[in-house]
N, C-alpha and C positions, 0 to 999 in steps of 0.2 A: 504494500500500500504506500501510497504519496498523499503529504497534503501541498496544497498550494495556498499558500498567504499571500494577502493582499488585504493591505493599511486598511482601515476607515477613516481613521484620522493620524494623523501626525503630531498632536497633542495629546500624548497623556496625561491623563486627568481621572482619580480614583482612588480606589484602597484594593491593594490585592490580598490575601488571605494565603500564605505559605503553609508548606508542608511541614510535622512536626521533624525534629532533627534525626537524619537517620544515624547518624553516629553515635548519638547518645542513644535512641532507643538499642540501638544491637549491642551496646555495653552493658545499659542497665537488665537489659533481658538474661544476660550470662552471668550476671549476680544475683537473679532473682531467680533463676534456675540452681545457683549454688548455697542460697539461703533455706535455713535449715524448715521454715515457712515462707507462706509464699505473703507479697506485699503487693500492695496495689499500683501501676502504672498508669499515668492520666497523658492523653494527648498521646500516645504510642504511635509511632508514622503508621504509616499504612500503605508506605513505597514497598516492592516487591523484594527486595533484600531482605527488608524487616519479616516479613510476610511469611519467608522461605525458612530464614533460622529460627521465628518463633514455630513454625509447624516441624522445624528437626528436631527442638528442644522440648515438645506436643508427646512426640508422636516415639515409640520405641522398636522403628524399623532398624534391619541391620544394613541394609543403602538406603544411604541419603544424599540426591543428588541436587546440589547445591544450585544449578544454572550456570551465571555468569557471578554469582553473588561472593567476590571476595574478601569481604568481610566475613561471611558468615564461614569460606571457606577455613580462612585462620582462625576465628575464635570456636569452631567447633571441633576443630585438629586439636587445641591445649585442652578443651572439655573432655572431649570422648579418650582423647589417653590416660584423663586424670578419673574418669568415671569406671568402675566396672563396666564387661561387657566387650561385643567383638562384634565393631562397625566400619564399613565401610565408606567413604568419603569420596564423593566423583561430584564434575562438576559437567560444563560448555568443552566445546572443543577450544575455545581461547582461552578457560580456566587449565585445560590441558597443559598448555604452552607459557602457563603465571607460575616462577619458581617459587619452591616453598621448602628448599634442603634447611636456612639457615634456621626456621623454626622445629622444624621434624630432627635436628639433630639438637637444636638447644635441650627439646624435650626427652629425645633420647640419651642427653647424659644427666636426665633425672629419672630415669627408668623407665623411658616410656618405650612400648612394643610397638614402631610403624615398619610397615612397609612400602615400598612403591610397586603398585600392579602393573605399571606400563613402562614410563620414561624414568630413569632414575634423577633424581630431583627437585619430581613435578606429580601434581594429581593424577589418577588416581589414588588415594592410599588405602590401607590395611591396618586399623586399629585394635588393638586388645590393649582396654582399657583396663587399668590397674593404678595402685593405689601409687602414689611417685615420691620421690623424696626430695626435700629442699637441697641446698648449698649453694652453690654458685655457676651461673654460667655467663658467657662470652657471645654476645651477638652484635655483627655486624647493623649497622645503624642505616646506609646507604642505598635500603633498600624499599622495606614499610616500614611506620613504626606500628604498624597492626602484629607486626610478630612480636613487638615486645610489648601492646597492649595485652595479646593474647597469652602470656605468659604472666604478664602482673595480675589478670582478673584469677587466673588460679590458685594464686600464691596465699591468698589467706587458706585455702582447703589441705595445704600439704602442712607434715609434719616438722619441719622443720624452716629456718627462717631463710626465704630467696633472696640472694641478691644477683641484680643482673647488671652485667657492664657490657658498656656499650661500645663500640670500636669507632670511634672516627666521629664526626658531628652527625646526630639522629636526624635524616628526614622528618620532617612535620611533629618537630619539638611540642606547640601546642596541643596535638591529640593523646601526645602521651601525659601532659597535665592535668587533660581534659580527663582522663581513663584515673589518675590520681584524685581526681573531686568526685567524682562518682565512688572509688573506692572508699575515698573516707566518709562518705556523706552514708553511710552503711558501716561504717564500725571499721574498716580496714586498717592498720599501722603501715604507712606507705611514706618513707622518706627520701626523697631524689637529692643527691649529692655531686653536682656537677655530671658525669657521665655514668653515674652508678644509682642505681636504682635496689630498696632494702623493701622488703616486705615481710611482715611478721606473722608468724601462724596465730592463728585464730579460725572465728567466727563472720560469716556477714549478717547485721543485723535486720532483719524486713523492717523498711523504711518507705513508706509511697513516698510515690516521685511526680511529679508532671515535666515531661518534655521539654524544653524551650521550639521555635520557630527554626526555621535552617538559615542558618547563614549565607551554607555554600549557596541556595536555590537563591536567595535574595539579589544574587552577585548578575546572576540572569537577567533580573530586573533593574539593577543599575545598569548595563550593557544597554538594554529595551533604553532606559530615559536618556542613555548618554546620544546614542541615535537618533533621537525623536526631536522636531523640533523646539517644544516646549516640552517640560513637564512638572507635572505636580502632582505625584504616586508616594501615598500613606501603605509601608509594608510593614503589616499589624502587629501586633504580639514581638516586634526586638526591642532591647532592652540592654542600657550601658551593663547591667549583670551578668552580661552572658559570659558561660564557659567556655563559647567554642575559639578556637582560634579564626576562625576566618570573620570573625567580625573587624578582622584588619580590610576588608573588600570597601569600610570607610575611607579609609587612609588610600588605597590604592586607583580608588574610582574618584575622589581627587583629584588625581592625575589623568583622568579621562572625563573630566567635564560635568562632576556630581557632587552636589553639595548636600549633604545629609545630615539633618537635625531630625535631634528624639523632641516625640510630643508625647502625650501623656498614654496614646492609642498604638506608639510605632516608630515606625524612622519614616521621616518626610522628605522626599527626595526631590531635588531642581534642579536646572540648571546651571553651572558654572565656568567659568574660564578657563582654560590651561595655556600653557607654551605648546610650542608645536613636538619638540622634544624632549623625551620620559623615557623614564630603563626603572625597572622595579625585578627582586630579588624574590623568586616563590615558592624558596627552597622548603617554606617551613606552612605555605600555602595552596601546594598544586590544585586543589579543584576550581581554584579560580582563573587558571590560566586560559580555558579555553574564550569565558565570559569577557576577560579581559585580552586579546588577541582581538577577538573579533569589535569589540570595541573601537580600538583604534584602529583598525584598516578601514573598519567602515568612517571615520572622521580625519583619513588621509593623514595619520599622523607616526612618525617614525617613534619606533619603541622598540629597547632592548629587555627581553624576558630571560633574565636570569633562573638559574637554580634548578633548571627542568631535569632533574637527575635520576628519575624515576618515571618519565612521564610515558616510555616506551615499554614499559612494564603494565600500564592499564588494559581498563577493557579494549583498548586498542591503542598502536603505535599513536599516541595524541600528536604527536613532533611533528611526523609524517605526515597524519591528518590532515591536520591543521595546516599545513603548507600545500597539502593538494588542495582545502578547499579556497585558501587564502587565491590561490592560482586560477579558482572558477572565478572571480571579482576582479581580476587583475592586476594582482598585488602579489608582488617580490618578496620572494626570504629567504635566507641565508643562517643556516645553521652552524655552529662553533662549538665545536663539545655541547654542555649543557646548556647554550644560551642562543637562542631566538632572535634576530634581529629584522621584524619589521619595517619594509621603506616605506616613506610618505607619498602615496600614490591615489591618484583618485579611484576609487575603487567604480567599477562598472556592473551592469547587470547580469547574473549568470544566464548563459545560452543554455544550460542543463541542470536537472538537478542537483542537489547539493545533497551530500551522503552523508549516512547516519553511522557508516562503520559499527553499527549496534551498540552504540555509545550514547547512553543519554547524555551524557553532558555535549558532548558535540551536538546534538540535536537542539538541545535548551539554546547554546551556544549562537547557533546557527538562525532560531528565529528572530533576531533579531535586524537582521537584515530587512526582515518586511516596511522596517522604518526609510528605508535606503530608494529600493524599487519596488518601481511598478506590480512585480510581483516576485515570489520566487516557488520554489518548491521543494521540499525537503521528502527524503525517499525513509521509509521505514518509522512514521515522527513517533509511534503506541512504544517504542524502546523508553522514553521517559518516565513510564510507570515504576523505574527500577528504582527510581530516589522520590518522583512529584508526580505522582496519577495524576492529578487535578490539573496539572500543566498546562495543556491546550482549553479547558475550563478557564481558568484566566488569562489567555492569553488572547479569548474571541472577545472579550471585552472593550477591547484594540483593534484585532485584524479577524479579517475574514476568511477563515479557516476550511477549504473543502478538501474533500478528501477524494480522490482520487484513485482508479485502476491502475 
């Protein structure tokens, strides 16, 4: 399936209603499956990731096949080796080809039984889940920090106190702080010490939670107003409290033309100035890179995207992507190791669709353009349900949305 977008207007003007966060739901769900009762969850996403690990954590099949869903891929590899029992773990054929040695051997020299059924490195695995032991282990940082979330949410349930050192500087430092306020907001002993991380055996205690709004999805809708000719977009429920990291998408969308002030309802988005040249670092940020790329090609403006050092490890080569579809619009780039360089180009109308590489964020990414031309069209746009089902739900409140053979 294709949809095809096309504006109604060029001003937006509104309140959009975001999805609950899915990172914090698939954390707080792995502590509420390791608490000894269970606690109440308010606002729980209802994106297909969530969806997937909360019916693995349901349900006491011995496969369980994850999808594309690599969150739940990791945090149900540290569960089921730490849980009794002999499960098997499969996912997509691009979960096939997502390495997961550095957590499968963290957890194998706490005693944990995997195996690999296909590619050595990589999904499928063979679990026999057994009881594991604390000390200490060594994981590479350069990768996700979902391996060393996935290892900190267990660490209260083993017998002895974990601590985990990190090699090198930790990709997306704020989600493992973020995975540390959730632990302790439950009772956990979680102290991070420069690149070492301590957790103390115990208990988690059932504690209801409600959700925050998403950040990363919100970053879409800055993209949406930096394109638009006017805007004045109320996005509900954020909040200077928040845990997540990517409420740095303030700070960075700045730099693409957005000025964002909290009211009592949200963040109120407008308008704003920039220079024509900007370079921002997303080492500790990646799900914004796509939102913020397309941002500035669509506003002809030269940007250097630092820190993309895992971006080719996602639900698809983003780097690569992102450069084919920068190339449907007109617009040059140039890759350097980890860093993106964006020319100021005026961007043109694509003569073809615009590919979803079955990536929602490329897709969220990508409608954004509807503010630009006349029309466009995006091929596979239902992949969005994996983080924002409601997605094209607010996004017809703007553009006219058909869907297409």
């Amino acid at each position: 399936m294709k949809f095809t977008l096309k504006a109604k207007t060029h001003t937006l003007k509104g309140n959009i209603s975001l999805p609950a966060s899915k990172s914090i739901s698939n954390r707080v769900l792995i502590i509420q499956a390791l608490a000894q009762t269970p606690f109440d969850i308010k606002n729980l996403s209802d994106a297909d990731d969530t969806r997937i690990l909360k019916k693995a954590l349901d349900r006491n099949d011995i496969i369980t096949d994850v999808g594309p869903a690599g969150t739940a891929m990791r945090f149900l590899t540290a569960y089921f080796a730490s849980r009794p029992g002999e499960k098997v773990l499969t996912g997509s054929t691009r979960m096939k080809q997502r390495p997961i040695s550095i957590l499968v051997d963290a957890l194998r020299s706490l005693g944990a039984n995997i195996t690999y059924l296909e590619q050595e490195g990589y999904p499928p695995l063979h679990i026999e889940g057994r009881r594991l032991s604390g000390g200490e282990v060594t994981v590479k940082g350069n990768v996700s920090s979902q391996f060393i979330t996935a290892l900190m949410l267990i660490a209260p349930t083993l017998p002895q106190p974990l601590t985990i050192h990190i090699e090198g500087d930790p990709l997306s430092r704020p989600y493992i702080n973020m995975t540390q306020t959730l632990m302790e907001h439950c009772g956990a002993q979680v102290t991070i010490s420069g690149n070492s991380i301590k957790i103390m055996p115990g208990r988690y205690r059932s504690k209801s939670f409600e959700i925050e709004p998403d950040w990363s999805a919100a970053a879409f809708w800055m993209s949406f107003a930096s394109l638009a000719r006017k805007s004045n977009v109320l996005l509900e429920g954020l909040t200077r409290e928040s845990i997540q990291g990517d409420q740095a998408s303030i700070e960075l969308f700045a730099h693409l033309g957005i000025d964002s002030c909290f009211e009592e309802d949200g963040l109120r988005l407008s308008k704003l100035p920039t220079s024509e040249t900007e370079e921002w670092n997303f080492r500790n940020h990646p799900d914004l890179v796509q939102p913020a790329v397309i941002a500035a090609a669509g506003q002809s403006k030269k940007f250097t995207f630092k820190g993309l050092d895992n971006l080719r490890l996602k639900e698809t080569d983003r780097i690569q992507a992102l450069q084919l579809e920068l190339t449907k619009i007109g617009i040059e780039s140039q890759v350097e190791g980890h860093t993106l360089h964006v020319r100021a180009q005026q961007a043109s109308a694509p003569e073809t669709f615009l590919e979803s590489y079955d990536d929602h964020r490329m897709v969220m990414a990508l409608a954004p353009l509807s503010m630009l031309f006349p029309s466009i069209v995006i091929d596979n746009p239902m992949v969005v349900a994996k983080s924002y089902p409601a997605f094209w739900k607010q996004v017809e409140k703007f553009v006219d949305v058909r869907p297409m053979k």
